[in-house]
N, CA, C and O atoms as a GROMACS GRO file, in nm:
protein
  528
    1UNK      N    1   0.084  -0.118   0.000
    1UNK     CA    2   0.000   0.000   0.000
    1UNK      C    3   0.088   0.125   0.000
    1UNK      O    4   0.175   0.140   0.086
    2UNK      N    5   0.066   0.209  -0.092
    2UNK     CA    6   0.124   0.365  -0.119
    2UNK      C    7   0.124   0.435   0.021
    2UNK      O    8   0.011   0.446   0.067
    3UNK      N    9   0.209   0.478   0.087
    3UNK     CA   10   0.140   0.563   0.178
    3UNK      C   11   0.187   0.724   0.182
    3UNK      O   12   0.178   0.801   0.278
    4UNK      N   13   0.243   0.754   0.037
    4UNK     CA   14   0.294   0.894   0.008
    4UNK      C   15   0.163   0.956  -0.004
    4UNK      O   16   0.057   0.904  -0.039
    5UNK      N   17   0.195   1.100   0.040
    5UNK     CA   18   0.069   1.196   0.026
    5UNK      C   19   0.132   1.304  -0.121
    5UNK      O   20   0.060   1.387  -0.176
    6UNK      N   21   0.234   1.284  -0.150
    6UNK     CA   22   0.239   1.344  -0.292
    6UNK      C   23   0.305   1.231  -0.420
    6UNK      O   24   0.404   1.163  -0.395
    7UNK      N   25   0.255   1.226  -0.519
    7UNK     CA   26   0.328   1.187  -0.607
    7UNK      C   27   0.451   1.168  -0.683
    7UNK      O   28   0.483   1.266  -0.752
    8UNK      N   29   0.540   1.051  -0.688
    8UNK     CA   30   0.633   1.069  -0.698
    8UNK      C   31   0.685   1.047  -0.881
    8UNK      O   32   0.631   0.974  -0.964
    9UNK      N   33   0.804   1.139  -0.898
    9UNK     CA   34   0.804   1.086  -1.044
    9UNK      C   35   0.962   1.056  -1.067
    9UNK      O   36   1.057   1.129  -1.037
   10UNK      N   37   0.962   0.890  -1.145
   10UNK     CA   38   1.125   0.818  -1.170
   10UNK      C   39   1.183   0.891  -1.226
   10UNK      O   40   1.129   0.950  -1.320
   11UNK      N   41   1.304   0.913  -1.194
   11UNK     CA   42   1.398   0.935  -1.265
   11UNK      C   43   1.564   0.926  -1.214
   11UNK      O   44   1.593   0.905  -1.097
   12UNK      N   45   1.665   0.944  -1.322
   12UNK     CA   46   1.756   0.866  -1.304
   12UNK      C   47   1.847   1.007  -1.338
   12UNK      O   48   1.816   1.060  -1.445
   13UNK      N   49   1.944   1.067  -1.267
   13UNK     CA   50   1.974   1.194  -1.274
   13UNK      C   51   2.099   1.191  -1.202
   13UNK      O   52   2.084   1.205  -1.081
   14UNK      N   53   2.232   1.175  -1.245
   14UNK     CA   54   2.307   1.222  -1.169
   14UNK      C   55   2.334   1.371  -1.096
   14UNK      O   56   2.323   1.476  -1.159
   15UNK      N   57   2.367   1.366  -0.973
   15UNK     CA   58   2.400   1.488  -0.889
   15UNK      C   59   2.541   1.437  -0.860
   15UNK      O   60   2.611   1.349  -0.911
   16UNK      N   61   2.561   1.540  -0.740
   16UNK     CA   62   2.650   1.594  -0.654
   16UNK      C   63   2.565   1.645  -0.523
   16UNK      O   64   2.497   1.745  -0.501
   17UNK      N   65   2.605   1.509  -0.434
   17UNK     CA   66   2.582   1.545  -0.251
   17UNK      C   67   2.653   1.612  -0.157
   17UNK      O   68   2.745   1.552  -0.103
   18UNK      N   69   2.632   1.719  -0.127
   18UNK     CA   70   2.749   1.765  -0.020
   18UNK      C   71   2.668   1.790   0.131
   18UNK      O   72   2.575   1.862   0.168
   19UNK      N   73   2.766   1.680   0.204
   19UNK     CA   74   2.662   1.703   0.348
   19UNK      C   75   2.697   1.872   0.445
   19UNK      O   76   2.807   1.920   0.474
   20UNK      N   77   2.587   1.916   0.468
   20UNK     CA   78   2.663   2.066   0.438
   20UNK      C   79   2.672   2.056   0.649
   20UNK      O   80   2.622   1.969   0.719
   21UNK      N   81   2.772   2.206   0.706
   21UNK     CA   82   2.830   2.208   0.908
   21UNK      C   83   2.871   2.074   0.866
   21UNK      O   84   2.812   2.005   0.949
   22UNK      N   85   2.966   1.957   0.755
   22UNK     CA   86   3.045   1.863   0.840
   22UNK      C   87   3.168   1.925   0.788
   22UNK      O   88   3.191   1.952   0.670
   23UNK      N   89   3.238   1.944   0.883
   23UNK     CA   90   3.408   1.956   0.887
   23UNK      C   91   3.496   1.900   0.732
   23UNK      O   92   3.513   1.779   0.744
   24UNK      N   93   3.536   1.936   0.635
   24UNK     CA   94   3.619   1.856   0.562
   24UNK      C   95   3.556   1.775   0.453
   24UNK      O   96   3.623   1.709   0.373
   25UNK      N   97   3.362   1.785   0.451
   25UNK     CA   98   3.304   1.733   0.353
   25UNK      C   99   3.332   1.740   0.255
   25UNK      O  100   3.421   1.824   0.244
   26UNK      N  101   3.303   1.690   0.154
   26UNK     CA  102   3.340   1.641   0.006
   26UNK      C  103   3.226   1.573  -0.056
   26UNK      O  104   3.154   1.482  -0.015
   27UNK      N  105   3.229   1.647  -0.176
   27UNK     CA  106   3.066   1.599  -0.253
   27UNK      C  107   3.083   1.486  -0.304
   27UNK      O  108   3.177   1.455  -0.377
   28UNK      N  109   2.986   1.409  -0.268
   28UNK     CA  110   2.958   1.274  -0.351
   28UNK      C  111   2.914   1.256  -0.460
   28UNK      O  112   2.818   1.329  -0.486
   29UNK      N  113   2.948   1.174  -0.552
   29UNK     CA  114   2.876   1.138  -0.662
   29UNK      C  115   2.718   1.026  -0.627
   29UNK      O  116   2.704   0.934  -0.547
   30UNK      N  117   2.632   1.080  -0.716
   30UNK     CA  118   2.508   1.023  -0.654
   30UNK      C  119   2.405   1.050  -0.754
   30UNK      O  120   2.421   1.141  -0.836
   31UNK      N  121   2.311   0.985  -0.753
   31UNK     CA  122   2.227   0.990  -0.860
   31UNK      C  123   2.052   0.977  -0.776
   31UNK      O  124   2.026   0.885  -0.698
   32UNK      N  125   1.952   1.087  -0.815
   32UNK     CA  126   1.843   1.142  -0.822
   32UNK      C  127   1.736   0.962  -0.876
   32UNK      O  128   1.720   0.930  -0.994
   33UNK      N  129   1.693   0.892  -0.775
   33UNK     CA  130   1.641   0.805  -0.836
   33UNK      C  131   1.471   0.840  -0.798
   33UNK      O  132   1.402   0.748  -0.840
   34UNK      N  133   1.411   0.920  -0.749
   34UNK     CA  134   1.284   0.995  -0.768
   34UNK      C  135   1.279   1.123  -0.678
   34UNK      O  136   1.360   1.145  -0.589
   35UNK      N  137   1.179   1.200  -0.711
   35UNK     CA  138   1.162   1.319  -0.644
   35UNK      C  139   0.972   1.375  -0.679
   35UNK      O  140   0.901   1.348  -0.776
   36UNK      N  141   0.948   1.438  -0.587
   36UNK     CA  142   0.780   1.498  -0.561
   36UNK      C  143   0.824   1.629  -0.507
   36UNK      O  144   0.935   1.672  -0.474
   37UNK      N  145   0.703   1.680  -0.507
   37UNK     CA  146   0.678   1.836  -0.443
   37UNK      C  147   0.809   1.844  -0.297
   37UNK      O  148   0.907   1.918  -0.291
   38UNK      N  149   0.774   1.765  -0.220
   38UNK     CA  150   0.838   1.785  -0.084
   38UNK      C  151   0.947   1.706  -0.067
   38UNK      O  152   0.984   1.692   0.050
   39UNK      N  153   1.035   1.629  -0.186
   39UNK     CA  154   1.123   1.548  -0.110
   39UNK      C  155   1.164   1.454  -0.245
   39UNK      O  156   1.092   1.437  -0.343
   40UNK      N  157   1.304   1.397  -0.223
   40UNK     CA  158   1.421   1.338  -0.345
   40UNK      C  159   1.452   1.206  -0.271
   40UNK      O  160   1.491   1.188  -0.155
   41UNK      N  161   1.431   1.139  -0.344
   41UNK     CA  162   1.541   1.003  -0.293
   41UNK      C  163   1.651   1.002  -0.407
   41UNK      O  164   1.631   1.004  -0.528
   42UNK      N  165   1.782   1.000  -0.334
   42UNK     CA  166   1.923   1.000  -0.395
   42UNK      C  167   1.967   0.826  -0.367
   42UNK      O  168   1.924   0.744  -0.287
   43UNK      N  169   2.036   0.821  -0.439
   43UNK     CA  170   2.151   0.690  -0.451
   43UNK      C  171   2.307   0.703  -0.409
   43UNK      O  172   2.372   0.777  -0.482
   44UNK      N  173   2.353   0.661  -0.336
   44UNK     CA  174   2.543   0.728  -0.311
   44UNK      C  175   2.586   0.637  -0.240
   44UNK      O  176   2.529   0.580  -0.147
   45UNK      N  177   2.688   0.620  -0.282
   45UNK     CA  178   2.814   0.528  -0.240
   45UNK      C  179   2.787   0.487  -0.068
   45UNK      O  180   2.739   0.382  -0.025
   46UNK      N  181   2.834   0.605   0.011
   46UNK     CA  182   2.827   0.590   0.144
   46UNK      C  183   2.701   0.663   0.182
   46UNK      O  184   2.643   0.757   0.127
   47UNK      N  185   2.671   0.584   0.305
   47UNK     CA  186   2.587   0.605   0.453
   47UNK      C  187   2.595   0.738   0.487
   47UNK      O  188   2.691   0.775   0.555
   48UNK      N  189   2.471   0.855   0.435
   48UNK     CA  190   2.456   0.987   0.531
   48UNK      C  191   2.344   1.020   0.644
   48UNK      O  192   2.227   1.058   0.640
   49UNK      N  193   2.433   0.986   0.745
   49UNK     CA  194   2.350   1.044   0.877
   49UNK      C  195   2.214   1.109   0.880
   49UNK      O  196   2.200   1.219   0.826
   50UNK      N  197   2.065   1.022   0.966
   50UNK     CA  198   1.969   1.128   0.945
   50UNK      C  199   1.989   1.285   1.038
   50UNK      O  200   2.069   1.294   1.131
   51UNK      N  201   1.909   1.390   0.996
   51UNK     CA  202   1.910   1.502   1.033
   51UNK      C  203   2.018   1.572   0.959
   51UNK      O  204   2.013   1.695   0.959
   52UNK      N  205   2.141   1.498   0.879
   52UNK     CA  206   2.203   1.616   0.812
   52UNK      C  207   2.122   1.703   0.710
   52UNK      O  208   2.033   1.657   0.638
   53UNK      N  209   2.151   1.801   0.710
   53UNK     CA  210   2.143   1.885   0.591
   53UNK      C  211   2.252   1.895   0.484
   53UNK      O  212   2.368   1.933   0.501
   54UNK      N  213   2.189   1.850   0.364
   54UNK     CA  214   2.193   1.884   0.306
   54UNK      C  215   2.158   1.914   0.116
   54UNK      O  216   2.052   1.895   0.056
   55UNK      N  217   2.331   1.980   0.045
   55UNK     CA  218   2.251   2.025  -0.094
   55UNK      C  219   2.322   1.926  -0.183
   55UNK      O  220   2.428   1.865  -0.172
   56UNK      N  221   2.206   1.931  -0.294
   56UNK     CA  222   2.216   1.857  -0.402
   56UNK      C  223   2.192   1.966  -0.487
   56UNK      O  224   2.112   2.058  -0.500
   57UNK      N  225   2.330   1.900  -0.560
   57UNK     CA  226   2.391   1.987  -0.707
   57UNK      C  227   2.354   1.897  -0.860
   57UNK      O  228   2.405   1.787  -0.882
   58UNK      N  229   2.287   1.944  -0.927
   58UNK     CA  230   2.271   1.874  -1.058
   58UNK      C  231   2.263   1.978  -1.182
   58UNK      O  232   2.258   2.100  -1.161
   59UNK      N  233   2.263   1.937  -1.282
   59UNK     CA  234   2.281   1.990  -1.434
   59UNK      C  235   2.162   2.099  -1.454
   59UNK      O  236   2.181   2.196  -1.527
   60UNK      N  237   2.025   2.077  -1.380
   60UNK     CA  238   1.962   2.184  -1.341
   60UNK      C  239   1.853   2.247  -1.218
   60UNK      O  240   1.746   2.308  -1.201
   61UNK      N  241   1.936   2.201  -1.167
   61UNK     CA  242   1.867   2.182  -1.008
   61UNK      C  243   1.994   2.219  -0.876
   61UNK      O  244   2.110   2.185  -0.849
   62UNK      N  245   1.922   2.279  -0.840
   62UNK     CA  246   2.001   2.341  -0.670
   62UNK      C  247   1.924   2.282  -0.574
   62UNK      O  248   1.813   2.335  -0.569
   63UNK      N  249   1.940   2.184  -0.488
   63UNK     CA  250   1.840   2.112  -0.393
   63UNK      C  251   1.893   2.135  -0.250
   63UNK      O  252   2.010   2.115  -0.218
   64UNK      N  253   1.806   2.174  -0.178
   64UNK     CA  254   1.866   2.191  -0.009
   64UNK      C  255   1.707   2.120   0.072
   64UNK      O  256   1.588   2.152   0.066
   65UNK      N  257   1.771   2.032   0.130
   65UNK     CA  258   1.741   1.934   0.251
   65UNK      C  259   1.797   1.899   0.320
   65UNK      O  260   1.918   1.911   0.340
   66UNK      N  261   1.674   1.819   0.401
   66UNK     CA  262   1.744   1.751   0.542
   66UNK      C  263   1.738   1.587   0.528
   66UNK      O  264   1.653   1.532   0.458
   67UNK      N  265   1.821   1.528   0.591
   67UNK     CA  266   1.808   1.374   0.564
   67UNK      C  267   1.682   1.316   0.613
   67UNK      O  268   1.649   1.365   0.721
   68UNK      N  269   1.609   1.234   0.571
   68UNK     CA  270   1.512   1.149   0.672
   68UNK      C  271   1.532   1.030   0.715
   68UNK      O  272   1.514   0.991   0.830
   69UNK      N  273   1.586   0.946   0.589
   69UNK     CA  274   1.637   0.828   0.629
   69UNK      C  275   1.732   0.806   0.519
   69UNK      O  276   1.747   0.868   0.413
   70UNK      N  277   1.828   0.645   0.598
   70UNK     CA  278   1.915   0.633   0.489
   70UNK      C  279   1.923   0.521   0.534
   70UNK      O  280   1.937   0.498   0.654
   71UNK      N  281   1.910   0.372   0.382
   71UNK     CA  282   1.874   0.296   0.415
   71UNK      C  283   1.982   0.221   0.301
   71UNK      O  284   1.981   0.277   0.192
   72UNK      N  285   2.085   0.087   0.315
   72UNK     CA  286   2.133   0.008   0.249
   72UNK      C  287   2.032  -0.070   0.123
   72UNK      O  288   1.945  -0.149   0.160
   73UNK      N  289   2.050  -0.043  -0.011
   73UNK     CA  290   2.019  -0.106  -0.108
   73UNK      C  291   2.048  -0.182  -0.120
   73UNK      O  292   2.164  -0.204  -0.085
   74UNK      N  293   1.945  -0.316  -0.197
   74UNK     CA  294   1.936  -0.416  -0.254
   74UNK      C  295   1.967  -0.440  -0.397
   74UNK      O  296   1.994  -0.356  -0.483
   75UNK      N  297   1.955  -0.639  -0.411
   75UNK     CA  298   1.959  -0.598  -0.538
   75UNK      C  299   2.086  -0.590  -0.630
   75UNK      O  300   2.202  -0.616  -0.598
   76UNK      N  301   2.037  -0.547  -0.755
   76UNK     CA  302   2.203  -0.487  -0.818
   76UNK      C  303   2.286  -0.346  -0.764
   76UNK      O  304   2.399  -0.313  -0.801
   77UNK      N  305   2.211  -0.280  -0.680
   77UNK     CA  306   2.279  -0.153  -0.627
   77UNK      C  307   2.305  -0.233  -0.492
   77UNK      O  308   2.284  -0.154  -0.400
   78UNK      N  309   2.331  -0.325  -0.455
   78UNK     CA  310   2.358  -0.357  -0.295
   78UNK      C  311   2.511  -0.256  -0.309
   78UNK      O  312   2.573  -0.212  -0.407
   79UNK      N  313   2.532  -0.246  -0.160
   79UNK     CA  314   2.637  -0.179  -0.153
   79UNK      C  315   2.617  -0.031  -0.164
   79UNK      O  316   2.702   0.046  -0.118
   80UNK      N  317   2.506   0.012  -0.225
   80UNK     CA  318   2.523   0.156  -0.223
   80UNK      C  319   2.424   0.178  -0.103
   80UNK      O  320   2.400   0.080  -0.031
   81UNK      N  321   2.359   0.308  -0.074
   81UNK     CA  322   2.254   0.358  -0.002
   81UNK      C  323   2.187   0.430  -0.030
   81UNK      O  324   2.243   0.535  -0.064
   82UNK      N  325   1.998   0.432  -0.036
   82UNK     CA  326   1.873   0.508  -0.070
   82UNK      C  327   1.893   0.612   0.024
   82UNK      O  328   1.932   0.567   0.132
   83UNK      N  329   1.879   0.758   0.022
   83UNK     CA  330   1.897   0.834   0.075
   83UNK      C  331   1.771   0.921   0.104
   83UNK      O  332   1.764   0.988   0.001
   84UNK      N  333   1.654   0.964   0.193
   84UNK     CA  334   1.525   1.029   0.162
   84UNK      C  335   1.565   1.157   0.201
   84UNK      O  336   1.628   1.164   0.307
   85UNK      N  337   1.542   1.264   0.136
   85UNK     CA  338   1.576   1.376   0.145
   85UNK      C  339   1.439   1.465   0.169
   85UNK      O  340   1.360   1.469   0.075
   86UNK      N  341   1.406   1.540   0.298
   86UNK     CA  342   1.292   1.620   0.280
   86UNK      C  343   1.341   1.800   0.255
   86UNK      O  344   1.429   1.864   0.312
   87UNK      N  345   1.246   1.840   0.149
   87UNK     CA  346   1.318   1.990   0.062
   87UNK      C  347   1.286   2.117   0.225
   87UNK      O  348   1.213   2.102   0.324
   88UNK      N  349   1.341   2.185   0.200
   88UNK     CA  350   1.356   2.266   0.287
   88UNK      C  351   1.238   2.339   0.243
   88UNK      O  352   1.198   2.318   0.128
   89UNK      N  353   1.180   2.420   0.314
   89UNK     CA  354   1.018   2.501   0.314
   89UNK      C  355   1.049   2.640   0.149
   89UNK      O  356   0.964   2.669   0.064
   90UNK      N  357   1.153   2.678   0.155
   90UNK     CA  358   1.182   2.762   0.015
   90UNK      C  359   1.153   2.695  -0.082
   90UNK      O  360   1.051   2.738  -0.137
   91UNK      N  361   1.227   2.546  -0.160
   91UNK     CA  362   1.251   2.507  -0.228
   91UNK      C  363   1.151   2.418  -0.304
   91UNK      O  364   1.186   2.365  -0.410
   92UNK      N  365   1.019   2.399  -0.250
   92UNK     CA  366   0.935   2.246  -0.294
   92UNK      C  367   0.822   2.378  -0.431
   92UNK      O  368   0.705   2.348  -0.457
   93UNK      N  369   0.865   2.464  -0.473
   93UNK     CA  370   0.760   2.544  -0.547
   93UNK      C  371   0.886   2.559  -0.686
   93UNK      O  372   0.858   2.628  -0.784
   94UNK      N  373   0.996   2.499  -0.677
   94UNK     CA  374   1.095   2.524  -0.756
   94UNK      C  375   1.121   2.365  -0.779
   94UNK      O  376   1.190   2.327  -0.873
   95UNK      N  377   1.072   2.292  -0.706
   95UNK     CA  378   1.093   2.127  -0.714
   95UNK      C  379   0.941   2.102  -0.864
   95UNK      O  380   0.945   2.066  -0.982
   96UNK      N  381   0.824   2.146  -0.768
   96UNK     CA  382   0.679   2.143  -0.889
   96UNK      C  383   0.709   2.203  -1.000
   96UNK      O  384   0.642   2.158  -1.093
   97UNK      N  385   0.769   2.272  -1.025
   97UNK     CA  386   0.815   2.333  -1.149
   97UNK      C  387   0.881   2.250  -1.252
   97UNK      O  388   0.849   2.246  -1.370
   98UNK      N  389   0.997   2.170  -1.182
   98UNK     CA  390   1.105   2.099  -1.248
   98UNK      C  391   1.009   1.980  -1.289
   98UNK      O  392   1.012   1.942  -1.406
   99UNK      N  393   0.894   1.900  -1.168
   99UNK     CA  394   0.812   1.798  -1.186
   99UNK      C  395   0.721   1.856  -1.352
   99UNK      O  396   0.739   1.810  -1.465
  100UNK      N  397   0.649   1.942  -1.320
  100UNK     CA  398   0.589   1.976  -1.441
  100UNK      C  399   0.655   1.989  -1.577
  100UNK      O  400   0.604   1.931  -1.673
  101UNK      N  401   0.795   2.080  -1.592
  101UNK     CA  402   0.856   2.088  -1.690
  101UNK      C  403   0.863   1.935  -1.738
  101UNK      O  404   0.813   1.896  -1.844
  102UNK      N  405   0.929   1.857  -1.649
  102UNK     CA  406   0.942   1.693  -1.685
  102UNK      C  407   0.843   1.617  -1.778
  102UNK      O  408   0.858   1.549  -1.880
  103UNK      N  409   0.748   1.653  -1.711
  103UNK     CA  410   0.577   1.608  -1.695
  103UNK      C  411   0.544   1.644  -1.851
  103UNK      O  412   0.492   1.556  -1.919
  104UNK      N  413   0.571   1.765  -1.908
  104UNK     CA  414   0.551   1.810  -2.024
  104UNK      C  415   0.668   1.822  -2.139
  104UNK      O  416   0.655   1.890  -2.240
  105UNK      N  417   0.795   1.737  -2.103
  105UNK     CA  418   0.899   1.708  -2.202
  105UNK      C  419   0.810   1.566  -2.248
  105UNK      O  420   0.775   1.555  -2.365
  106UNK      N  421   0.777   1.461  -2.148
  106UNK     CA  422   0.775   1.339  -2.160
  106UNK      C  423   0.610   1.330  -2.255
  106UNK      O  424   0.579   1.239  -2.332
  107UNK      N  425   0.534   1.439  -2.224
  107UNK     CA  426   0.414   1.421  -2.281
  107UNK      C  427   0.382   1.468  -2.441
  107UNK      O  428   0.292   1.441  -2.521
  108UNK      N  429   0.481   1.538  -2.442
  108UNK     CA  430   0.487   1.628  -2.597
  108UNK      C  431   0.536   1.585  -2.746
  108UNK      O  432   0.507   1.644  -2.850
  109UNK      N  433   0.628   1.453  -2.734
  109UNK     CA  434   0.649   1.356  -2.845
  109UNK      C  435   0.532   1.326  -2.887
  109UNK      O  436   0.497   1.355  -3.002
  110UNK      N  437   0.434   1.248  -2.785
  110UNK     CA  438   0.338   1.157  -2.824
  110UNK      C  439   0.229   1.258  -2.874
  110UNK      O  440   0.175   1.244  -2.983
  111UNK      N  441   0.197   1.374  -2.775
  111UNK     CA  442   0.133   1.471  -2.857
  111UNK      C  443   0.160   1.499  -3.001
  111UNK      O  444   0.062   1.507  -3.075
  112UNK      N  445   0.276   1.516  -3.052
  112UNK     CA  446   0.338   1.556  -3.164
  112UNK      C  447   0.339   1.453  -3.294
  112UNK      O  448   0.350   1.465  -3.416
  113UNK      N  449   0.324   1.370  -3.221
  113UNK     CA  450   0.292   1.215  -3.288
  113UNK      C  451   0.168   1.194  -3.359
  113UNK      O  452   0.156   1.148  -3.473
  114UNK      N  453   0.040   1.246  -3.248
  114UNK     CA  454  -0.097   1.211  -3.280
  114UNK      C  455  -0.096   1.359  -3.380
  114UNK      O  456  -0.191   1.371  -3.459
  115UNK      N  457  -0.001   1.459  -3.377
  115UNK     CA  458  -0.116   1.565  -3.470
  115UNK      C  459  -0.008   1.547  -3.619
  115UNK      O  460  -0.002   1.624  -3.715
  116UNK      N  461   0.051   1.450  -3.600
  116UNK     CA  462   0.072   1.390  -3.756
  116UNK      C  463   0.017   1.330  -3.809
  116UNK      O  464  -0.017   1.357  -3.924
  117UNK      N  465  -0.019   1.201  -3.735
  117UNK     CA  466  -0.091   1.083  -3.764
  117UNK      C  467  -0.239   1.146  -3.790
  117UNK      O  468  -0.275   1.112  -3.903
  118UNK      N  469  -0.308   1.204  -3.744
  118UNK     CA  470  -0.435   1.211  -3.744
  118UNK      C  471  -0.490   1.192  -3.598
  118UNK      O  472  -0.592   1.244  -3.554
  119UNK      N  473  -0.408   1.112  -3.534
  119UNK     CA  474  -0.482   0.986  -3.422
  119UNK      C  475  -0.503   1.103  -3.287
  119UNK      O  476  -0.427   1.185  -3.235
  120UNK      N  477  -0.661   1.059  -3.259
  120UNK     CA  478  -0.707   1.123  -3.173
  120UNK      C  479  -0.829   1.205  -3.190
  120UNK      O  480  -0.916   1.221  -3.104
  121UNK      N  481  -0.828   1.265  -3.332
  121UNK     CA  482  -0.954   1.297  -3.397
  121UNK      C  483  -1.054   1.268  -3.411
  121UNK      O  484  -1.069   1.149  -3.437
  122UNK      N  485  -1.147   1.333  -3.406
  122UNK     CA  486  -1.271   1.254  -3.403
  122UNK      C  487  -1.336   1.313  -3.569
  122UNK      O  488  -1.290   1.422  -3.604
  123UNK      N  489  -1.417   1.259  -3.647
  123UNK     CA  490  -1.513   1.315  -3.737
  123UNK      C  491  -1.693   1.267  -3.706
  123UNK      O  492  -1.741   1.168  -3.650
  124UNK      N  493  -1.753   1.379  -3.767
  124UNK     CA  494  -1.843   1.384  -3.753
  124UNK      C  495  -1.950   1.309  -3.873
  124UNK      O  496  -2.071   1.289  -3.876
  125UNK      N  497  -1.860   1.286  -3.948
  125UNK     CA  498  -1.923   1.233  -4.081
  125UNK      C  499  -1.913   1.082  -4.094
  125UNK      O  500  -1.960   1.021  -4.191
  126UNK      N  501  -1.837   1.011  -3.973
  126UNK     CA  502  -1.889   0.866  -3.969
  126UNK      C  503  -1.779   0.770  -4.051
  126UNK      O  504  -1.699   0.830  -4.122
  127UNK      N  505  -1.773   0.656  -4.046
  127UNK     CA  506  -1.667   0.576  -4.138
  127UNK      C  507  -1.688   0.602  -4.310
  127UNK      O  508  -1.796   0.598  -4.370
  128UNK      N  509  -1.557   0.628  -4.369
  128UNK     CA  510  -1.620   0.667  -4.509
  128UNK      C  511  -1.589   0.534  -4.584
  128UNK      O  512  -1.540   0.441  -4.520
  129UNK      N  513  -1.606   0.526  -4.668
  129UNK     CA  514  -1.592   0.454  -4.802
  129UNK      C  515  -1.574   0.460  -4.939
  129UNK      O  516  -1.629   0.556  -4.993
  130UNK      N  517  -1.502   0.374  -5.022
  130UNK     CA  518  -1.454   0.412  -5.159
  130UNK      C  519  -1.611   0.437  -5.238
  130UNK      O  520  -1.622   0.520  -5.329
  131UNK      N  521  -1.735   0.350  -5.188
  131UNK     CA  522  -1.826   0.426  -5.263
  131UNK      C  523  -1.940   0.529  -5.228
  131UNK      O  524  -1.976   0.568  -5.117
  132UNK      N  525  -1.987   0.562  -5.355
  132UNK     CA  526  -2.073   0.687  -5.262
  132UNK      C  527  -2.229   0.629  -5.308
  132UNK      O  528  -2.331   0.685  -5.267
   0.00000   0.00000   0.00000
């Protein structure tokens, strides 16, 4: 049973983690494996502490959170760790944005598709035929 109160949407996105107040940190390589209005689950090598803060750096995204949980992966990623990230109160109106932009890259082929094809049209004049 689902028990998210927002929708989440896949994707596969490399970042850059930097756990931000630790002494000597160093950004991780890590990859964006979903994200919603309020919150990212990341992928990364090592184990980050809950309650850290922090930001995630990507190709078009600036992300600042706090950890919620961090949990050892299964699987073919064993060895790495699921990371739940909740967005800081600024940031989740700049997260819906990125969701929507997404939302409407992924929807606009197939749109673009049907107003070639025809498909989707309706007529009013019924199935035609070669005779009259």
């Amino acid at each position: 049973m689902e028990r998210r109160r927002e929708p989440r949407l896949h994707v596969s996105e490399s970042v850059m983690l930097l756990a931000l107040g630790t002494p000597g940190g160093h950004p991780v390589e890590g990859c964006i494996v979903d994200m919603s209005s309020v919150g990212v689950q990341v992928r990364v090598p090592n184990p980050v502490p809950c309650d850290t803060l922090v930001k995630i750096e990507g190709e078009h995204e600036l992300i600042l959170g706090e950890v919620r949980y961090c949990e050892p992966e299964k699987g073919v990623f064993k060895g790495a760790y699921r990371v739940g990230i909740h967005l800081t109160s600024a940031l989740p109106s700049l997260i819906e944005l990125e969701l929507l932009n997404r939302a409407l890259i992924v929807e606009a082929p197939a749109e673009q598709a049907e107003s070639y094809t025809g498909a989707g049209e309706e007529t009013s004049r019924g199935p035609q035929s070669g005779t009259v």
